[in-house]
C-alpha positions as a Markdown table, in Angstrom:
| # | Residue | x | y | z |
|---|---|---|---|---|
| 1 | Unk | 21.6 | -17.7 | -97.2 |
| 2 | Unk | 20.3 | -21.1 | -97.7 |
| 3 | Unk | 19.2 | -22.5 | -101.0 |
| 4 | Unk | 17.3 | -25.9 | -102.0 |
| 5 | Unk | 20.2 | -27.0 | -104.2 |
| 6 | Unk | 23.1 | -25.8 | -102.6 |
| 7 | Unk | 26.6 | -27.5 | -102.1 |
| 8 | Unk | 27.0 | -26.6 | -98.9 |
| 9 | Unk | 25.5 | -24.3 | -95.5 |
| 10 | Unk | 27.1 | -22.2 | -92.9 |
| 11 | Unk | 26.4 | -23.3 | -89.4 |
| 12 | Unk | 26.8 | -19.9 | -87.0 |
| 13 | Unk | 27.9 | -20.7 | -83.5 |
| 14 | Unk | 26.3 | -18.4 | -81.5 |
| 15 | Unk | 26.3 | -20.9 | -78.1 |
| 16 | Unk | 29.1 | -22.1 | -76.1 |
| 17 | Unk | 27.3 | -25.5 | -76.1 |
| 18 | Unk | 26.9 | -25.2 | -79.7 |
| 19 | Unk | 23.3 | -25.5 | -80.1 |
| 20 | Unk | 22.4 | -23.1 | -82.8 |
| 21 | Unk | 25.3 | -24.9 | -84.8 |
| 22 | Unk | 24.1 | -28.4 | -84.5 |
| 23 | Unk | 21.0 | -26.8 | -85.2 |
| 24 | Unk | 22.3 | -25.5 | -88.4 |
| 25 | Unk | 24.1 | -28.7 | -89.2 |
| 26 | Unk | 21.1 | -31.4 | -88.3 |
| 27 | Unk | 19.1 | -29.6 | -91.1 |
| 28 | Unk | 21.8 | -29.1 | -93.5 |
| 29 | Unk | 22.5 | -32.8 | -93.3 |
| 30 | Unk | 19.0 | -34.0 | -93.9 |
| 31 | Unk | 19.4 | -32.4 | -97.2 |
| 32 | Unk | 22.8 | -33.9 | -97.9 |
| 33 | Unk | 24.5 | -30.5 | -97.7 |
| 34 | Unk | 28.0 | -29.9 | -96.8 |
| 35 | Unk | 28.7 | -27.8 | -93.6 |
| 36 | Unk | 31.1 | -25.6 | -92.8 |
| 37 | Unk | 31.5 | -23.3 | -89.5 |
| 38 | Unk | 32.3 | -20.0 | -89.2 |
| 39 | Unk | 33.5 | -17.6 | -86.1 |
| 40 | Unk | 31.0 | -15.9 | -84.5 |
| 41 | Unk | 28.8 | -12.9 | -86.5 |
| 42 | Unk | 28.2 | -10.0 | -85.0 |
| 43 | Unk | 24.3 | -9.8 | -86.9 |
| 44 | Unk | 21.7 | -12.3 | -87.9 |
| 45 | Unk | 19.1 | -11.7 | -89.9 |
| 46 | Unk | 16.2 | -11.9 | -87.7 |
| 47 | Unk | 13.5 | -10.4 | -90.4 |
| 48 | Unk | 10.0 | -12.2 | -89.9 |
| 49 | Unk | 9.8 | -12.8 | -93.5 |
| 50 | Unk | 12.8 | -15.1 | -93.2 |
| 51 | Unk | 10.9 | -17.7 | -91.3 |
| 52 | Unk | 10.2 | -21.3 | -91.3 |
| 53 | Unk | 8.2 | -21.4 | -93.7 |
| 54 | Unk | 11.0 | -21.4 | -96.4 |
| 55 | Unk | 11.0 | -24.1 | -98.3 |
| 56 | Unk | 13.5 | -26.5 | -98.4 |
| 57 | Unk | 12.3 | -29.9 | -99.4 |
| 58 | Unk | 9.4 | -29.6 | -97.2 |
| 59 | Unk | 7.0 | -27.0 | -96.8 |
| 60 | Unk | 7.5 | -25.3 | -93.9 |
| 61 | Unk | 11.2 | -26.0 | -93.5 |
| 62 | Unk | 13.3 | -23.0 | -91.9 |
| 63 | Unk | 15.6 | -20.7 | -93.5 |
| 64 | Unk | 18.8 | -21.9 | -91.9 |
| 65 | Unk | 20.1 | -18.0 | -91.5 |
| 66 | Unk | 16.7 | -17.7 | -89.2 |
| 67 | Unk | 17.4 | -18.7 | -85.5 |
| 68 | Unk | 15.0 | -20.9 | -84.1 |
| 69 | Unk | 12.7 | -18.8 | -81.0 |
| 70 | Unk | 13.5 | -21.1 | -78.3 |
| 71 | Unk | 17.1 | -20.5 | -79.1 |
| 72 | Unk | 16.7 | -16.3 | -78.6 |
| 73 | Unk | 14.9 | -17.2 | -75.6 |
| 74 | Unk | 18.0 | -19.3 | -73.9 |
| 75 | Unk | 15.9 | -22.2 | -73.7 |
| 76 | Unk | 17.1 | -26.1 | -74.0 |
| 77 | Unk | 15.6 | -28.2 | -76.5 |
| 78 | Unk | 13.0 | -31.0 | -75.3 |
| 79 | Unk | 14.5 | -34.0 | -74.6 |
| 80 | Unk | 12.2 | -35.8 | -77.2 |
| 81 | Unk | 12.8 | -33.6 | -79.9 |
| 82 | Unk | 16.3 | -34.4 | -79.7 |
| 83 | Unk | 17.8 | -35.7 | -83.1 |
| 84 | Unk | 13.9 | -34.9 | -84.3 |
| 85 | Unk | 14.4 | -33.7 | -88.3 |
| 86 | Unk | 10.5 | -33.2 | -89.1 |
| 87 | Unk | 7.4 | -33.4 | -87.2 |
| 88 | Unk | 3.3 | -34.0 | -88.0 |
| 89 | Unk | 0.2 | -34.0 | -86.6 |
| 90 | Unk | -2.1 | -36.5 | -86.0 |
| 91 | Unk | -5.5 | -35.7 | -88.0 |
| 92 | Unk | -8.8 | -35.0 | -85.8 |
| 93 | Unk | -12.7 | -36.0 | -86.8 |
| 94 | Unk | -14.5 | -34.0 | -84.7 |
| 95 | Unk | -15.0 | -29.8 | -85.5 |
| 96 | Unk | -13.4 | -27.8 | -88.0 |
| 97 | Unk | -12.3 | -25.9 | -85.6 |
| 98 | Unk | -10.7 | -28.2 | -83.1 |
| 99 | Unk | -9.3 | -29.7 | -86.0 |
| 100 | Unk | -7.6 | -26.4 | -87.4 |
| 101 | Unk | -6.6 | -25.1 | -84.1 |
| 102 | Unk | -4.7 | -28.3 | -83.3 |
| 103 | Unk | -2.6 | -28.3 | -86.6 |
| 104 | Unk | -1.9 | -24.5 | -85.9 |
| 105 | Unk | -0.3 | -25.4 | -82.7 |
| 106 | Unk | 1.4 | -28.1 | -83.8 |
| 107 | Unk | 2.7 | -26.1 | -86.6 |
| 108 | Unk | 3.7 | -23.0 | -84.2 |
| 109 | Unk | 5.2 | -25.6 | -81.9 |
| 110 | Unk | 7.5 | -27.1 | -84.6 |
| 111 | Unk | 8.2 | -23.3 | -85.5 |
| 112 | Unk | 9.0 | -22.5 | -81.9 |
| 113 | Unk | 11.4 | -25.3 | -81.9 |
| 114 | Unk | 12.8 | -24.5 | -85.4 |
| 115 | Unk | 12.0 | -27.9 | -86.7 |
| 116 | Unk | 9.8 | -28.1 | -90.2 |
| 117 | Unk | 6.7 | -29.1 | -89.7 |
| 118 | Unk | 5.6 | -31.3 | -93.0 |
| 119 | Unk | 1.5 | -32.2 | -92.4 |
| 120 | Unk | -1.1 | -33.9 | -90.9 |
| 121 | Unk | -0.4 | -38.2 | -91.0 |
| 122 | Unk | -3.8 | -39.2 | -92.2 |
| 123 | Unk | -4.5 | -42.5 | -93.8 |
| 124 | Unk | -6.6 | -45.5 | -92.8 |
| 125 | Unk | -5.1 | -47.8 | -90.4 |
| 126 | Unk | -2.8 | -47.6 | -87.5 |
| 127 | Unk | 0.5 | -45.4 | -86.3 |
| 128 | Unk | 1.4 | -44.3 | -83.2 |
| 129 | Unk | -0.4 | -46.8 | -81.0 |
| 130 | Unk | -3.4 | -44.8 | -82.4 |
| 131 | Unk | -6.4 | -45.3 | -84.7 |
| 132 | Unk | -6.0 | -42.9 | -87.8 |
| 133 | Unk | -8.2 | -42.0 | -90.6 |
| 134 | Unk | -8.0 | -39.4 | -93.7 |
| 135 | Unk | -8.0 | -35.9 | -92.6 |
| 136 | Unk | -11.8 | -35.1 | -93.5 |
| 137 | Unk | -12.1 | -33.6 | -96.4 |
| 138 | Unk | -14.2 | -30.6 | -95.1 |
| 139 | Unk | -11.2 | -29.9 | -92.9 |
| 140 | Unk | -8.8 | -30.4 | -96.0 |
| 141 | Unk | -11.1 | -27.3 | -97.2 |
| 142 | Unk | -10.8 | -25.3 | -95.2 |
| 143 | Unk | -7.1 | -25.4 | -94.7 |
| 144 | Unk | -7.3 | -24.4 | -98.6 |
| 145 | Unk | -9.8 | -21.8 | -97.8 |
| 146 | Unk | -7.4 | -19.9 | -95.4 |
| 147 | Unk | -4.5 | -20.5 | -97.5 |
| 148 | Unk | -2.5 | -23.1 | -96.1 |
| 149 | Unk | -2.5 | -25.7 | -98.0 |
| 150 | Unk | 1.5 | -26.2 | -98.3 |
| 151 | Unk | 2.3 | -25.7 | -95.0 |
| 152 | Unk | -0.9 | -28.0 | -93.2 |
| 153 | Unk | -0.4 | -30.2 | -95.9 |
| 154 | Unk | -2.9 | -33.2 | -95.9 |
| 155 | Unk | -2.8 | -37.3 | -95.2 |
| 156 | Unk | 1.6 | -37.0 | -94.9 |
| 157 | Unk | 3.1 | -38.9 | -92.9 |
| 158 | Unk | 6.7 | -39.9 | -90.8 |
| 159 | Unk | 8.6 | -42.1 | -92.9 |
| 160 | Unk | 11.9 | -43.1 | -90.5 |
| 161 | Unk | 13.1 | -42.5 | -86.7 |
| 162 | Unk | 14.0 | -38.9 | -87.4 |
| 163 | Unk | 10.8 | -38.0 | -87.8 |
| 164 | Unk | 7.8 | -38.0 | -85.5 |
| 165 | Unk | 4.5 | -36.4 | -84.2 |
| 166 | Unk | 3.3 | -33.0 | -82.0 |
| 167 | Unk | 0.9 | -34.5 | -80.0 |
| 168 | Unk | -1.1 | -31.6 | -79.4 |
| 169 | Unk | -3.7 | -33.3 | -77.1 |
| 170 | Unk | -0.9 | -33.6 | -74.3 |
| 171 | Unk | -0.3 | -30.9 | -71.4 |
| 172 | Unk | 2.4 | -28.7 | -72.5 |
| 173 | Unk | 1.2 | -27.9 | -75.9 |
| 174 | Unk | -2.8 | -28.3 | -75.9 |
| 175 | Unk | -2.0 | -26.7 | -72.6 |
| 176 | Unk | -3.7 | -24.0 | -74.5 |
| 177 | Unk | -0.3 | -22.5 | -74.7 |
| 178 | Unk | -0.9 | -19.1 | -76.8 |
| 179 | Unk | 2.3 | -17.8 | -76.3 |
| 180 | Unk | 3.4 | -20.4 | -79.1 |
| 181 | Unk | 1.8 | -17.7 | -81.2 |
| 182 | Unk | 4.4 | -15.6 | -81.4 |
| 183 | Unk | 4.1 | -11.9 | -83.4 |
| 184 | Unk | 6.7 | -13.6 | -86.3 |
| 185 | Unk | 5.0 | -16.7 | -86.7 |
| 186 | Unk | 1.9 | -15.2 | -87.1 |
| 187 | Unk | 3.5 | -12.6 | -89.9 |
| 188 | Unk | 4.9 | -15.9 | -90.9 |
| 189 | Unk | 1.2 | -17.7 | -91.7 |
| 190 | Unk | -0.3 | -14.0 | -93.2 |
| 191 | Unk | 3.0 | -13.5 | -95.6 |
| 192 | Unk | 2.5 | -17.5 | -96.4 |
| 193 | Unk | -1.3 | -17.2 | -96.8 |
| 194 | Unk | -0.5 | -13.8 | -99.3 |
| 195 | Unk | 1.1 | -16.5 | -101.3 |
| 196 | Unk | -0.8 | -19.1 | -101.3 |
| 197 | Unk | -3.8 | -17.3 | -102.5 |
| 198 | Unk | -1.7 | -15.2 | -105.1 |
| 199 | Unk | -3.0 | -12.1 | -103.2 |
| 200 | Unk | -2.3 | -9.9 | -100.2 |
| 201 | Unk | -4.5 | -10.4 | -97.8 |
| 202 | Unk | -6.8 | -7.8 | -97.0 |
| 203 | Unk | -5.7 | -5.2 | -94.3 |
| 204 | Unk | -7.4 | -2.7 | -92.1 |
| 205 | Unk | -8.9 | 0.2 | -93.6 |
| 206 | Unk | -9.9 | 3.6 | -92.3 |
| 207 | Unk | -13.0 | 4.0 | -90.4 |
| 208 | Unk | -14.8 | 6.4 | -92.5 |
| 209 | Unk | -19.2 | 7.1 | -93.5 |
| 210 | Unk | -18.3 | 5.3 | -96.6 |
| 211 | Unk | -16.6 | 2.5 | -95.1 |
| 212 | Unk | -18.1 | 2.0 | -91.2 |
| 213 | Unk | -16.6 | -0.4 | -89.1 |
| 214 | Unk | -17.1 | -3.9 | -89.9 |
| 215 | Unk | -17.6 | -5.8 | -86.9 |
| 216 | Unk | -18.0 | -10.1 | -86.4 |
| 217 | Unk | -19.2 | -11.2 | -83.3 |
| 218 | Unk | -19.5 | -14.9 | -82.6 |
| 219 | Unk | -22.2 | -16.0 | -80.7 |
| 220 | Unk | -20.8 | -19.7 | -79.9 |
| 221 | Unk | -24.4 | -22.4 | -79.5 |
| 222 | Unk | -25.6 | -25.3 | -80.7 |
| 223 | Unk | -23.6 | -28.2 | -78.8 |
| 224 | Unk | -23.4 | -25.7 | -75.9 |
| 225 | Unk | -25.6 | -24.9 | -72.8 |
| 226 | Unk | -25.6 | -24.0 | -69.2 |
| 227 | Unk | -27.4 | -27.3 | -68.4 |
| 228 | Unk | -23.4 | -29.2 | -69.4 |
| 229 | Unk | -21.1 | -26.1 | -70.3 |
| 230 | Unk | -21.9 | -23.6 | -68.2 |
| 231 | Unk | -18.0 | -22.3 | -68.4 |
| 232 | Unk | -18.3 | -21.4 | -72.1 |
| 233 | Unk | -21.6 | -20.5 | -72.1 |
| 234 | Unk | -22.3 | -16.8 | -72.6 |
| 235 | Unk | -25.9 | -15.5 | -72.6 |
| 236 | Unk | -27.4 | -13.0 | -75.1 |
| 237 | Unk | -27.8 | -10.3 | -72.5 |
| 238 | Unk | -23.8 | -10.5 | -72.4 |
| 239 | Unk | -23.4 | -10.1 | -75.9 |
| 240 | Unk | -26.1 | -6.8 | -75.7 |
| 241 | Unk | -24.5 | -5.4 | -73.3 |
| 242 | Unk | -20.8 | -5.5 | -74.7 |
| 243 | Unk | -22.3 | -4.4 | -77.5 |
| 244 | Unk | -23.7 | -1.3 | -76.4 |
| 245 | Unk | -21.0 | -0.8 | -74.0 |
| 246 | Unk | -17.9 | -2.1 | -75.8 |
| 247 | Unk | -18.2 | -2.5 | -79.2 |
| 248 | Unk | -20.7 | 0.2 | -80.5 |
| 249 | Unk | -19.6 | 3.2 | -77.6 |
| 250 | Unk | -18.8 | 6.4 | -79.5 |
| 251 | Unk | -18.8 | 4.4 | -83.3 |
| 252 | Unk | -20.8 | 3.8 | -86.0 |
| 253 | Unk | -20.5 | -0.2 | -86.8 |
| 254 | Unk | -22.1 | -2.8 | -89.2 |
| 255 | Unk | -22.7 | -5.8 | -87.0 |
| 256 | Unk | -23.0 | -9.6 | -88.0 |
| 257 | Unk | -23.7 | -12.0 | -85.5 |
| 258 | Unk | -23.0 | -15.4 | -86.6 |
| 259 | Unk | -24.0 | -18.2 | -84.6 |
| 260 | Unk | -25.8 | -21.6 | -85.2 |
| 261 | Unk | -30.0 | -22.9 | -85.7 |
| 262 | Unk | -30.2 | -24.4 | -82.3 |
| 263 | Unk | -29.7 | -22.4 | -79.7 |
| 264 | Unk | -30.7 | -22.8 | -75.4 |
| 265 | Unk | -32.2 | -18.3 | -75.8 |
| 266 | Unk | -33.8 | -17.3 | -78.6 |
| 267 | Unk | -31.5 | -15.2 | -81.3 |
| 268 | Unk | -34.4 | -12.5 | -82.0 |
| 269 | Unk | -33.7 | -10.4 | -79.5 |
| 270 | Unk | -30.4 | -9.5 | -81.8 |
| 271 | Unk | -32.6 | -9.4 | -85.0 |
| 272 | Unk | -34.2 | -5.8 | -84.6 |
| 273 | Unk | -30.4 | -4.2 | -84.9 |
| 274 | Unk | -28.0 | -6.4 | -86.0 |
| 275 | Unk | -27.6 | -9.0 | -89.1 |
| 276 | Unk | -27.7 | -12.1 | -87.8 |
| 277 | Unk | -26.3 | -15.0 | -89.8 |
| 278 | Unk | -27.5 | -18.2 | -88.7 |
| 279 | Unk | -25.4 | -21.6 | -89.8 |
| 280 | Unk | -24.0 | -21.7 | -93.4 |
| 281 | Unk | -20.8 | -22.8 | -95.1 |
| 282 | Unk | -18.0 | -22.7 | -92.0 |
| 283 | Unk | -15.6 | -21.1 | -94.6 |
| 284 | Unk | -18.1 | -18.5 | -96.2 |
| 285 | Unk | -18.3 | -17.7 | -91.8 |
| 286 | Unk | -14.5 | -17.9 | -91.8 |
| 287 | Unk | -14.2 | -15.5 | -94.5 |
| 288 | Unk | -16.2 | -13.0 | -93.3 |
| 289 | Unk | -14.8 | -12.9 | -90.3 |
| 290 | Unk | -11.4 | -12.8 | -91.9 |
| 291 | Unk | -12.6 | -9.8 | -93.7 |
| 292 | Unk | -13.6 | -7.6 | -90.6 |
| 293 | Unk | -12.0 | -5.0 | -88.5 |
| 294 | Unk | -13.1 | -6.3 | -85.4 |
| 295 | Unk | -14.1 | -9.7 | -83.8 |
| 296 | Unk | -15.6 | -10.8 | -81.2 |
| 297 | Unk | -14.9 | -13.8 | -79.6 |
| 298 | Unk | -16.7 | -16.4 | -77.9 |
| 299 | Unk | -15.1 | -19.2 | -75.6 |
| 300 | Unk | -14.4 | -21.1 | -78.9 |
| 301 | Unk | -11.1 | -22.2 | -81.2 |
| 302 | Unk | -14.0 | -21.5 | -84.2 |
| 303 | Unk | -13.3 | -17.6 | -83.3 |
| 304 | Unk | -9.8 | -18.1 | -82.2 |
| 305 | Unk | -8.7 | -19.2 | -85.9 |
| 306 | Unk | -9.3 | -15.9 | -87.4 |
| 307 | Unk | -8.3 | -13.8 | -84.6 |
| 308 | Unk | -4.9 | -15.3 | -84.9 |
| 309 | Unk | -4.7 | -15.9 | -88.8 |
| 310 | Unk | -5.9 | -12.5 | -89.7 |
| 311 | Unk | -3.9 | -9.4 | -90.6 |
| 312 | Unk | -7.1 | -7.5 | -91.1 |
| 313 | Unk | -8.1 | -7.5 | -87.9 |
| 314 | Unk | -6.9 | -5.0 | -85.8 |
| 315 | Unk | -9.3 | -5.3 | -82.8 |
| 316 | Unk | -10.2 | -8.3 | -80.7 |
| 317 | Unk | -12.4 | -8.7 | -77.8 |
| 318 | Unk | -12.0 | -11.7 | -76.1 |
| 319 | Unk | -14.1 | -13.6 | -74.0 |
| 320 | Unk | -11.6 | -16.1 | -71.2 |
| 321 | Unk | -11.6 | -19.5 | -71.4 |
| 322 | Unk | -8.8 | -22.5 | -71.7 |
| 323 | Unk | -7.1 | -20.5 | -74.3 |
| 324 | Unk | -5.3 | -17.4 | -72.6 |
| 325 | Unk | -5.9 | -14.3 | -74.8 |
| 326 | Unk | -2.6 | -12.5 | -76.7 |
| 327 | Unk | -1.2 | -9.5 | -74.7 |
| 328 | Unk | -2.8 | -6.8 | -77.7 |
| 329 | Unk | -6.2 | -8.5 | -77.3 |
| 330 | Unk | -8.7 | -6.4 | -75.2 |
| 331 | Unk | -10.3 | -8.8 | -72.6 |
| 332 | Unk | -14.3 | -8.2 | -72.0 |
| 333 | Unk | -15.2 | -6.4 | -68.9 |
| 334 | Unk | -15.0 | -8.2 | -65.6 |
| 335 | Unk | -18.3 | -6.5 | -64.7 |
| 336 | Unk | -19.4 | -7.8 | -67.5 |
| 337 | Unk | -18.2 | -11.3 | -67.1 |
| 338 | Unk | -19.1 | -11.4 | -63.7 |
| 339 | Unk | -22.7 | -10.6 | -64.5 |
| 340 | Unk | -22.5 | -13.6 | -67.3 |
| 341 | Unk | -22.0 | -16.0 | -64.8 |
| 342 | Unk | -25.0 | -15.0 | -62.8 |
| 343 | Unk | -26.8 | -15.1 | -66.1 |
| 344 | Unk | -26.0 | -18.2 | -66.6 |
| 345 | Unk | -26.5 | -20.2 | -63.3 |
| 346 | Unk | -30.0 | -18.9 | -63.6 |
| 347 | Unk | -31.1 | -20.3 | -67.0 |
| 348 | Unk | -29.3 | -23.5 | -65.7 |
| 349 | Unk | -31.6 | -23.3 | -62.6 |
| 350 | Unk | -34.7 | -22.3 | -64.5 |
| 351 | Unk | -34.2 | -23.8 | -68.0 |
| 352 | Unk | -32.7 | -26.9 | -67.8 |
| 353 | Unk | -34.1 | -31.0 | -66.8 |
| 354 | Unk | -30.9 | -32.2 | -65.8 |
| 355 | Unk | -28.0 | -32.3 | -68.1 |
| 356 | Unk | -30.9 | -31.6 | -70.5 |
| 357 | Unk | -32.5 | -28.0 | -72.3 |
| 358 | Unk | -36.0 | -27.8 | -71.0 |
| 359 | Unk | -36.4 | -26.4 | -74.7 |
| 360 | Unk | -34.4 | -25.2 | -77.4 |
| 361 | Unk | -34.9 | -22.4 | -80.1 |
| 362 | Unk | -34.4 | -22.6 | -84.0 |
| 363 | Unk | -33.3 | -19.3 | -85.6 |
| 364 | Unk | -32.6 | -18.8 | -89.4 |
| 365 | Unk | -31.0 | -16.0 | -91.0 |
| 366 | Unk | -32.2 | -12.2 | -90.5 |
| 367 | Unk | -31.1 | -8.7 | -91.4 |
């Protein structure tokens, strides 16, 4: 195995071409380690707990007896990745979530590719033919919040050639490419989050009278309508009807909706039933959700986050949109979905001046 210290690193050829030993080597010499090759081994560890988040000198660096996935897959390396030793984000100002969702990806990517990932490059002033500021420092929270502090680390950035960004705005990789979210490198974040907060990490319980299911749904509104997003916009009678059909069909289930204070329909309609928490703290929401059994999504990265990050959750219901949905995910009914649509060209016909809500409805929180 590899150690921080050590004199010197086996590199395993396990390619004609060599690949996974230049592999080896290329890290090994970025941290002025000796190499030395050996014949071919007959096993490799492969355990998920041997992952890239090792450290070496940077967090998230691999283990170098771990083989990269792109490498088990027979796949070449990217061209511009080639002679790559570390890579980083670029920060985003916009929503938590966007923001989070875009370091995850980079991160998996870099994981994928078996290259450590260091941080997000934030700092005032220009790299990269781009503007770039300070990651936020809300979004600096709630990185901390889930955990991942030294692994997303903050406001780091490339410091020669041999280091460079994941651009994850680019087709390929914001191509909303879930597949980078592989079963390991999930294990990977939860068994890195366990240490991080110096706890494991809740995990499913039994549903039982004295502990009922605890169910999340997301009810995704405030910037949202069908007047200008009528592709992610999912109406209240969908969510009541998954409900009753889906989600609550043969089970007892506590219920919290969480959405936001402006919405295009009002939220009462889910008050009479359900808890309905209306805005608050993103990572008090985040938490919850975290803590459930089972989530439902809404066409948003804000739900995505904890339906990937969580090893609690053992059920998720997804709702399609750019983001394709992992293969253990249960997708909504197409009945269902198809009846959305309908929903929602009809408020866009009846409720809306324009690109504009004829009115909007402010909810606060309700049990």
């Amino acid at each position: 195995t590899y150690e921080q210290n050590a004199d010197a690193v086996v590199g395993i050829p396990l390619l004609k071409d060599g690949r996974r030993t230049a592999w080896s080597a290329e890290l090994a010499r970025t941290n002025g380690a000796q190499i030395t090759t050996v014949p071919r081994l007959k096993r490799v560890q492969k355990s998920p707990t041997a992952v890239a988040l090792l450290s070496t000198k940077q967090p998230g660096a691999p283990s170098l007896t771990w083989i990269p996935p792109y490498l088990r897959n027979n796949e070449s390396l990217p061209d511009e990745l080639t002679n790559i030793t570390q890579l980083y984000s670029h920060p985003r100002g916009d929503r938590s979530g966007a923001a989070m969702m875009d370091a995850l990806t980079s991160h998996a990517y870099a994981y994928y590719y078996g290259i450590p990932f260091v941080g997000i490059c934030g700092f005032l002033g220009v790299s990269d033919n781009r503007v770039v500021r300070p990651v936020p420092q809300t979004h600096q929270d709630v990185i901390e919040m889930w955990g991942l502090k030294d692994v997303l680390r903050c406001n780091v950035c490339p410091q020669n050639e041999t280091e460079t960004f994941v651009d994850a705005r680019k087709a390929g990789l914001r191509g909303f490419n879930t597949g980078l979210f592989t079963e390991e490198w999930r294990q990977a974040i939860q068994s890195q989050r366990n240490e991080s907060l110096g706890k494991t990490v809740l995990t499913s319980q039994a549903t039982t009278a004295s502990h009922p299911l605890q169910v999340a749904i997301h009810i995704r509104r405030g910037d949202i309508s069908p007047c200008t997003n009528g592709n992610r916009y999912l109406s209240n009678q969908f969510f009541l009807d998954l409900l009753e059909q889906t989600v609550l069909a043969g089970a007892g289930a506590n219920v919290t909706i969480f959405s936001e204070e402006e919405s295009f329909e009002s939220l009462d309609v889910f008050k009479e039933k359900y808890t309905v928490a209306i805005g608050g703290d993103l990572r008090d929401v985040w938490t919850a959700m975290d803590q459930s059994d089972m989530l439902v999504m809404s066409p948003s990265t804000f739900s995505l986050i904890p339906a990937l990050l969580s090893p609690r959750i053992k059920r998720v219901v997804y709702a399609p949109f750019e983001w394709q949905a992992l293969k253990e995910w249960k997708v909504a009914n197409q009945t269902l979905l198809e009846q959305a649509k309908s929903y929602v060209k009809r408020m866009k016909k009846e409720g809306c001046d324009g690109k504009k809500p004829k009115k909007l409805y402010t909810s606060k929180t309700e049990s």
